[in-house]
C-alpha positions, 0 to 999 in steps of 0.5 A, a space after each residue: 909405630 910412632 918411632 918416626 915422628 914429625 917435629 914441625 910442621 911442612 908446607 901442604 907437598 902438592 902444590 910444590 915444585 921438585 926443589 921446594 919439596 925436598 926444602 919443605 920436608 927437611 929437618 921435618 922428621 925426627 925419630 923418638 925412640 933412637 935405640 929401636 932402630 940403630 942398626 936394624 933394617 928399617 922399611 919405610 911405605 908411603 901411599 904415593 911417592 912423587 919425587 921421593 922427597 919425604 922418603 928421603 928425608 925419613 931414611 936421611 934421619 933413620 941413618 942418622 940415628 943409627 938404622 942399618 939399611 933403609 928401604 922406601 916402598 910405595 903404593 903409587 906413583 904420582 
C-alpha cells in the first residue's frame, strides 16, 4: 500500500554474498505514513527470501516505527 517505501537506492541483492546483503539493505527502507502501523500487526510477503535480509530489515524499521508484531512470508526459497 506505500507505507513502506525505499529511501535510497541498494546494490542488485543477487550477486551478493550473505554478510553483503543484510549490509546492502540497511537503512534502505523507510516508513511514510508511521501512524498506520504503531501498534498493529503487520505481515510483510516477499516473492523469494534467500537469507532473509530485506525481511529483515523492513520488520527492523516497522518496529522501529511502532508496529506490534511482524510477520515475514515467502513464496519461495531461494
Amino acid at each position: 500500500d506505500g507505507t513502506l517505501v525505499r529511501r535510497k537506492c541498494s546494490l542488485p541483492q543477487a550477486a551478493s554474498g550473505p554478510v553483503q546483503r543484510f549490509t546492502n539493505i540497511e537503512d534502505v527502507f523507510t516508513c511514510r505514513e508511521p501512524a498506520t502501523v504503531i501498534g498493529r500487526p503487520i505481515v510483510l510477503v516477499d516473492d523469494v527470501v534467500t537469507t532473509g535480509a530485506t525481511i529483515a530489515a523492513c520488520a527492523r524499521e516497522l518496529r522501529r516505527v511502532g508496529a506490534g508484531i511482524v510477520w515475514g512470508f515467502a513464496l519461495a526459497r531461494g
